[in-house]
C-alpha positions as CSV (number, residue, x, y, z in Angstrom):
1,X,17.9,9.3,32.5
2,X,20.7,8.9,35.4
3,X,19.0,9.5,39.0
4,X,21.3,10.4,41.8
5,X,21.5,12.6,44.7
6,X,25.0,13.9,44.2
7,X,27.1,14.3,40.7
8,X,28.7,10.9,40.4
9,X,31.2,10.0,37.2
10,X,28.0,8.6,35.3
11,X,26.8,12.5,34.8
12,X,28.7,13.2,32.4
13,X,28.2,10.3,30.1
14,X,26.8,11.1,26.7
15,X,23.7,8.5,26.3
16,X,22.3,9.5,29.6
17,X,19.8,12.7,31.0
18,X,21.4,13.3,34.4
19,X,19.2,14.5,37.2
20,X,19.8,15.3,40.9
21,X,17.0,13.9,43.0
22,X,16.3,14.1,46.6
23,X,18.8,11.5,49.3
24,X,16.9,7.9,49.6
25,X,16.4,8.2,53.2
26,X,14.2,11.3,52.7
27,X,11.8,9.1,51.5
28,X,8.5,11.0,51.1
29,X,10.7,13.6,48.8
30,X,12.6,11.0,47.1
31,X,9.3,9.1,46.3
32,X,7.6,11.9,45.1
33,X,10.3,13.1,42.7
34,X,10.4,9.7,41.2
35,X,6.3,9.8,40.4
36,X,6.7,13.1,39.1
37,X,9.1,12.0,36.3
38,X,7.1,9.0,35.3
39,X,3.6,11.4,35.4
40,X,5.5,13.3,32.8
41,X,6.1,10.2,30.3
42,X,3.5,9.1,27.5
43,X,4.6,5.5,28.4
44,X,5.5,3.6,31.9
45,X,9.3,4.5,31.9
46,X,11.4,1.2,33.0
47,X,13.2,1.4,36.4
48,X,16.9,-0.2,36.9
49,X,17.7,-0.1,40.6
50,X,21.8,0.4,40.9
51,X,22.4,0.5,44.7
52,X,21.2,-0.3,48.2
53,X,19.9,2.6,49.2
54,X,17.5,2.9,46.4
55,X,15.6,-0.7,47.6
56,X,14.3,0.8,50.8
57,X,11.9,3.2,49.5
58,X,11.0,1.3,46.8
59,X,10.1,-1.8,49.3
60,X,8.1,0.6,51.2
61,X,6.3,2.6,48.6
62,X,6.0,-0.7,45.9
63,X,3.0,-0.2,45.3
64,X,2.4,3.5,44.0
65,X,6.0,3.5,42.4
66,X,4.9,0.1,40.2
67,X,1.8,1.9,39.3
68,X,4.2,4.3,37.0
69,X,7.3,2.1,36.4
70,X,8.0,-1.6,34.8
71,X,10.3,-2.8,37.3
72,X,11.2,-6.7,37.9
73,X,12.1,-7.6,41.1
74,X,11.3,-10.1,44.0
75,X,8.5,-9.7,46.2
76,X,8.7,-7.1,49.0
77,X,8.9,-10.0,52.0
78,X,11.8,-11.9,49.8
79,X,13.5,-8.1,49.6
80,X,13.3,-7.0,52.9
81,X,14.7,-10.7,54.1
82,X,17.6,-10.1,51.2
83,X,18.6,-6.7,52.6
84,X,19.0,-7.7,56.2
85,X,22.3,-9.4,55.5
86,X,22.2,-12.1,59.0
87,X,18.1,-13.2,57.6
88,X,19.5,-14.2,54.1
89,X,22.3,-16.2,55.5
90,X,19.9,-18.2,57.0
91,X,17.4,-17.8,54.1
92,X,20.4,-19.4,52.4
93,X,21.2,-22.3,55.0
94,X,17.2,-23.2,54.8
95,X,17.5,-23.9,51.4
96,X,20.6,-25.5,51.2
97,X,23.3,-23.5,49.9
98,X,26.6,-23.7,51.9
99,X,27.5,-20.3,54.4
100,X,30.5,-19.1,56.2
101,X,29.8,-19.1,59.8
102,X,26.8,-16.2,60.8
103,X,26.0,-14.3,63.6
104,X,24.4,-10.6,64.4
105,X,24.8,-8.7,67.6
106,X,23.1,-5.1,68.1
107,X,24.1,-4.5,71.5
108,X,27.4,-6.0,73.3
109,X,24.7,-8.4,75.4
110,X,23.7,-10.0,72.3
111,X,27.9,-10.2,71.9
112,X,28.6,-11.8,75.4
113,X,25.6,-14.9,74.8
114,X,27.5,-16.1,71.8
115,X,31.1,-15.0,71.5
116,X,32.2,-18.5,72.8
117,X,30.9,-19.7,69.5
118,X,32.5,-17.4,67.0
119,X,35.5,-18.8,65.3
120,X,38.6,-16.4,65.0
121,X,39.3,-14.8,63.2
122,X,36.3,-13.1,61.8
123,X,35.1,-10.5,59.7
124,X,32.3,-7.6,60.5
125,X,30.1,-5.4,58.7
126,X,27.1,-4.3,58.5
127,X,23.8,-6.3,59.1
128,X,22.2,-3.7,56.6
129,X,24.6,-1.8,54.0
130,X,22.8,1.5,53.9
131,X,22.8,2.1,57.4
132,X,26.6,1.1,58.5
133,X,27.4,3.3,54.8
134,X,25.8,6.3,56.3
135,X,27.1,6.0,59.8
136,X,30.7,4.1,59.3
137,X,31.5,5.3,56.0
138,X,31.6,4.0,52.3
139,X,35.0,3.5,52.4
140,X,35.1,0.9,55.5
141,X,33.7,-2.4,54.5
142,X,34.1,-3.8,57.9
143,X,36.5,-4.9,60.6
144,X,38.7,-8.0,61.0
145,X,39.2,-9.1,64.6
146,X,41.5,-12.0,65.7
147,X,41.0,-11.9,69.3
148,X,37.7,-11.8,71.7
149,X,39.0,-8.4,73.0
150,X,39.3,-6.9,69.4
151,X,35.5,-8.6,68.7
152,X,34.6,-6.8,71.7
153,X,36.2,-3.8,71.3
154,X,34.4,-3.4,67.7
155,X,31.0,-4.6,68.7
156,X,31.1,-1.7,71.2
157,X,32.2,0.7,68.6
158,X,29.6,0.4,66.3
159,X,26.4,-0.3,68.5
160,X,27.4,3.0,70.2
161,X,27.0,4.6,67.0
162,X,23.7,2.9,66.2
163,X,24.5,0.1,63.7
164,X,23.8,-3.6,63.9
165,X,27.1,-6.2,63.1
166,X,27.1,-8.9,61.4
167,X,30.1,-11.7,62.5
168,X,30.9,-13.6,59.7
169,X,33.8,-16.5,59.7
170,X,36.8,-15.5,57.3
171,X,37.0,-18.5,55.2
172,X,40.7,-18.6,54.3
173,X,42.5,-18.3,50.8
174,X,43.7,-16.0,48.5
175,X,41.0,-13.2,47.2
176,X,41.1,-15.2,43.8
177,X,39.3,-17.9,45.4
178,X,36.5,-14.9,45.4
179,X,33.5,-15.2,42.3
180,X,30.2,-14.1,41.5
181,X,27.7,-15.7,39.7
182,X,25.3,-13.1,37.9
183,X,21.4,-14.0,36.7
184,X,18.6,-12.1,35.6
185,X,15.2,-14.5,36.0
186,X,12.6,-13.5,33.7
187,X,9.0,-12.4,35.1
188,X,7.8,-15.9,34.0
189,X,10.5,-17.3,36.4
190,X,13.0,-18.4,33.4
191,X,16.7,-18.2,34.2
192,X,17.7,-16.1,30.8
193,X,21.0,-14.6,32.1
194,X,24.1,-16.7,33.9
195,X,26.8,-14.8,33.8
196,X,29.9,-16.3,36.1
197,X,33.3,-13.8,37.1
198,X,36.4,-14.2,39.6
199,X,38.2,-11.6,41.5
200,X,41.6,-10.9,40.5
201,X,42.1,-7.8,43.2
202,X,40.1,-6.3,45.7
203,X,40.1,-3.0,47.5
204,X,40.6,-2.9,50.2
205,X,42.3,-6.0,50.2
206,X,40.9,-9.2,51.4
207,X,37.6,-8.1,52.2
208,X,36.7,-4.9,49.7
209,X,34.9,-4.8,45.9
210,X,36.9,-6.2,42.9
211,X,39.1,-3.5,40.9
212,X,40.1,-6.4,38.6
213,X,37.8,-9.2,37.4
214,X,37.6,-11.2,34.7
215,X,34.8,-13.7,33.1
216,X,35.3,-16.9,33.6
217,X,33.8,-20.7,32.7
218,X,32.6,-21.7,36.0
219,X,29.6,-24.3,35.9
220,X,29.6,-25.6,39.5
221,X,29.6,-21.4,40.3
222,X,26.6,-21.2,37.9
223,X,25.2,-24.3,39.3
224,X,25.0,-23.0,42.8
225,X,23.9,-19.5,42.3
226,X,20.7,-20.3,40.1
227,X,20.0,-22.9,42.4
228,X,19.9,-20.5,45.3
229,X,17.8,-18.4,43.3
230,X,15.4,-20.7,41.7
231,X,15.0,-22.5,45.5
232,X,13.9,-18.9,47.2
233,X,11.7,-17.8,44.0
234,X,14.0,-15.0,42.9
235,X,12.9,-12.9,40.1
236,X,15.1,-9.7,38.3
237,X,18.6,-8.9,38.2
238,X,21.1,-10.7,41.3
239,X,24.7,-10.6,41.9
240,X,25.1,-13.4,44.4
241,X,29.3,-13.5,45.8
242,X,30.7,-17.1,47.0
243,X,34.5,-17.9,47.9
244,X,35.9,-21.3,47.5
245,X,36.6,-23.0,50.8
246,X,39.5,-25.0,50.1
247,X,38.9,-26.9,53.4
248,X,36.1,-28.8,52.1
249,X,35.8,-27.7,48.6
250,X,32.3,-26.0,49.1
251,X,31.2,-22.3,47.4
252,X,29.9,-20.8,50.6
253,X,27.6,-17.8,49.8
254,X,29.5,-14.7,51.3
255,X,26.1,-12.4,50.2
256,X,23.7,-11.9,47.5
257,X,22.6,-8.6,46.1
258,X,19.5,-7.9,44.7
259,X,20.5,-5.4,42.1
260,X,23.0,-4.5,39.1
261,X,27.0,-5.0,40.4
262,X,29.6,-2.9,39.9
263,X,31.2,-4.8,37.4
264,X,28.1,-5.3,35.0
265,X,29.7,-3.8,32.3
266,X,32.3,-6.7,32.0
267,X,29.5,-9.2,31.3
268,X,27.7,-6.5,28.6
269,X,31.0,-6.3,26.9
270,X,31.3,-10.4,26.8
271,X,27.8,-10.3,25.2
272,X,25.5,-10.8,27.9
273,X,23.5,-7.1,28.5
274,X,21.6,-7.4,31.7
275,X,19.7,-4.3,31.4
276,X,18.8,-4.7,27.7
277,X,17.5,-8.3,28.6
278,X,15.7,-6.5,31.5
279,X,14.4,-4.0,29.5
280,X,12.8,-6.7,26.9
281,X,11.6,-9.3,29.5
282,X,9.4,-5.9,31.5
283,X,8.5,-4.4,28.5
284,X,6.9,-7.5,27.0
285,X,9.1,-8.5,24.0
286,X,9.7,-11.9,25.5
287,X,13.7,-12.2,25.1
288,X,15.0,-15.6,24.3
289,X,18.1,-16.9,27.4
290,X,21.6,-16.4,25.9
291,X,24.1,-19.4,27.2
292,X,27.3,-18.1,25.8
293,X,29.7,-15.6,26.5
294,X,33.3,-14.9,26.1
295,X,35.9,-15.6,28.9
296,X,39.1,-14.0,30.0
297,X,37.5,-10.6,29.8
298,X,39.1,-8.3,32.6
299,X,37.3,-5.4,34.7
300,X,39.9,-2.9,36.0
301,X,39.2,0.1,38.4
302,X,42.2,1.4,37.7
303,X,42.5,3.8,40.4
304,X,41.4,1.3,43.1
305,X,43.6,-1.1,41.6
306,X,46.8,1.0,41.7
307,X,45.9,1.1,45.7
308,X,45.4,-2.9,45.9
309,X,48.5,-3.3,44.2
310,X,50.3,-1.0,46.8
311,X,48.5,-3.0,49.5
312,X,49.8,-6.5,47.9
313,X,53.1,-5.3,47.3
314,X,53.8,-4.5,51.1
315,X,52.2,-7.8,51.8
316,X,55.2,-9.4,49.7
317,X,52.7,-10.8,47.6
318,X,52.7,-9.1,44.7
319,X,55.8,-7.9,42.7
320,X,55.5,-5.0,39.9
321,X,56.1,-7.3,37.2
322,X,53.5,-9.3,37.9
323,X,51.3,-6.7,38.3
324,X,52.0,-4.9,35.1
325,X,51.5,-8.7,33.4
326,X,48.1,-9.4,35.2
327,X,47.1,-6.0,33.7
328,X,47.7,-7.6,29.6
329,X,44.5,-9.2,27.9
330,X,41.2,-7.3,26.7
331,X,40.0,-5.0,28.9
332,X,36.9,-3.3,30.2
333,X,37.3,-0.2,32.1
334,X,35.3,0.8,35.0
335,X,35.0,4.7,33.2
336,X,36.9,4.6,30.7
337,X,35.4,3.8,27.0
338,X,37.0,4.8,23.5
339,X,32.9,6.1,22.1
340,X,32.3,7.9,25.4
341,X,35.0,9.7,26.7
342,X,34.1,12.5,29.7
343,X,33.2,10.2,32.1
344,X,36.7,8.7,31.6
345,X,38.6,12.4,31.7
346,X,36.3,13.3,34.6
347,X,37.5,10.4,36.9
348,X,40.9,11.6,36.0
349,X,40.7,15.0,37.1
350,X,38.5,13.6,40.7
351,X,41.9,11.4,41.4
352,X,43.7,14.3,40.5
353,X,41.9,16.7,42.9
354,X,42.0,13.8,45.5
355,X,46.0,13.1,45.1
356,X,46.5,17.0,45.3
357,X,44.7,17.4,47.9
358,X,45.8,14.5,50.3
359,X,49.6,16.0,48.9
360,X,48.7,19.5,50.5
361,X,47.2,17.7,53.9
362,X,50.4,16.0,53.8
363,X,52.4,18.9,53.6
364,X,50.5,21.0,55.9
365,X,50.9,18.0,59.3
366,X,54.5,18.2,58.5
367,X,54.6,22.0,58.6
368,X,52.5,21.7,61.5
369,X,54.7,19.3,63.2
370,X,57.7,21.1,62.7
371,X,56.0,24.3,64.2
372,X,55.1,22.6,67.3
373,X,58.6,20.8,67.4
């Protein structure tokens, strides 16, 4: 069963129940819609938690939703710590790991007392990702700022609007310098999952998600990532991101989260399921670790990627045959798969509407234009 509160791609997939339930921030409704499917099943159903906006109401309602659901995750005060992105930075710096510059501000005094300190340029978004989502936008990852006027000018911005910032040092280099290392920990505390991947692309450029990835052999990314976990007593699925300071040489944690990523397809199709090994592990079948999988496996968003390839190619960074060649080698799809097909041919007629629609908007300014001209 498929749990959203609007009809995303995933609906019209062939394996899955689809259901519309009640927006995460109403909680009370959301929460009781969720007990009222598991009431209905014979035997506790297994939760997979897919975004950010989902770990809110189950932090606050863990105990009567764990009651009806297997579910492996961390403990509410290592959640709530996770979520709040400025607290795990430091979470991360207390136990060693290497981090880019961090500050928070949620008001421009806060701003004022440290913006001496912050090196430029720097990048902000949100302290907590389902409140800057529902008040900045999806879209809008965050804002780079290369002067203490543009810092300023931003901070102001979004405060007035009611969302905390998080200032984080850019650490230079090109977006390929960008990986994730992926683990599920068992709920005997056993690492049974490492699953390592580098950015190709991302969207928006510089500082968006990856519409091309591939797998890759990484140890000292593997290294780092379950010793972040291990050290803070992570259990459940992670995706935690670092980018390679060529500097000093360090993997500095740019953020962890504490769910499935939007790539976890690519490390099902190089033989590592994360859900299936979740689904064993809570479910009691005690799943032996897997070590292996295959490299050089690309993820490609293709409609985000045509848009990063636009953006590199204005940059003078990316020409179309080396686009077209960074494209060849097996391939996963972000919707797209040979043995279940309309969520594929939906996307496609979305981007369609989308296209025809900014097309028309177009067409109607210029009109508009020319009227008033």
């Amino acid at each position: 069963m498929g749990l959203d509160s609007s009809r995303k791609v995933g609906f019209y997939s062939k394996y899955i129940t689809p259901r519309i339930c009640p927006e995460p921030w109403e909680e009370e409704d959301f929460v009781a819609f969720l007990l009222r499917i598991a009431d209905r099943e014979d035997l506790q159903p297994v939760l997979f938690i897919t975004g950010d906006e989902f770990l809110a109401p189950f932090i606050r309602n863990r105990s009567d939703v764990e009651k009806r659901y297997l579910v492996n995750l961390p403990d509410s005060q290592l959640l709530e710590c996770i979520t709040d992105k400025y607290k795990q930075a430091q979470l991360a710096r207390a136990v060693g790991i290497p981090v880019p510059e961090t500050f928070v501000v949620r008001s421009l005094e806060q701003l004022l007392a440290v913006i001496d300190r912050i090196p430029l340029p720097a990048f902000i978004k949100g302290a907590e990702a389902t409140s800057w989502r529902r008040r900045i936008g999806i879209v809008r990852k965050g804002f780079v700022v290369s002067s203490q006027r543009e810092l300023t000018d931003v901070v102001s911005r979004i405060c007035d609007v009611g969302v905390g910032g998080l200032i984080q040092e850019i650490i230079p280099g090109p977006d390929t310098n960008h990986f994730k290392a992926c683990c599920y920990i068992s709920q005997t505390d056993e690492v049974l999952l490492s699953f390592g991947l580098q950015k190709l692309r991302q969207q928006p450029v510089g500082f968006g998600f990856g519409c091309l990835v591939q797998s890759v052999r990484y140890p000292e990314l593997l290294d780092v990532g379950r010793t972040f976990l291990e050290r803070i007593g992570y259990r459940g699925v992670a995706s935690a991101e670092f980018k390679l300071d060529e500097r000093d040489g360090l993997l500095k944690l740019i953020e962890l989260n504490p769910r499935y990523w939007q790539q976890n397809g690519l490390a099902d199709g190089c033989g590592m399921s994360f859900p299936l090994m979740e689904y064993l592990d809570v479910t009691g079948c005690e799943p032996k670790a897997i070590h292996d999988y295959k490299v050089g496996v690309k993820w490609l968003n293709v409609y985000r990627d045509l848009e990063s390839f636009r953006e590199y190619r204005k940059r003078g960074e990316l020409s179309l045959r080396r686009w077209l060649h960074s494209l060849k080698g097996p391939r996963i799809y972000s919707d797209g798969a040979s043995d279940d097909v309309w969520p594929g041919l939906h996307g496609v007629l979305m981007e369609s509407r989308d296209l025809l629609r900014k097309i028309c908007s177009m067409s109607f300014a210029r009109a508009e234009a020319a009227h008033l001209g």
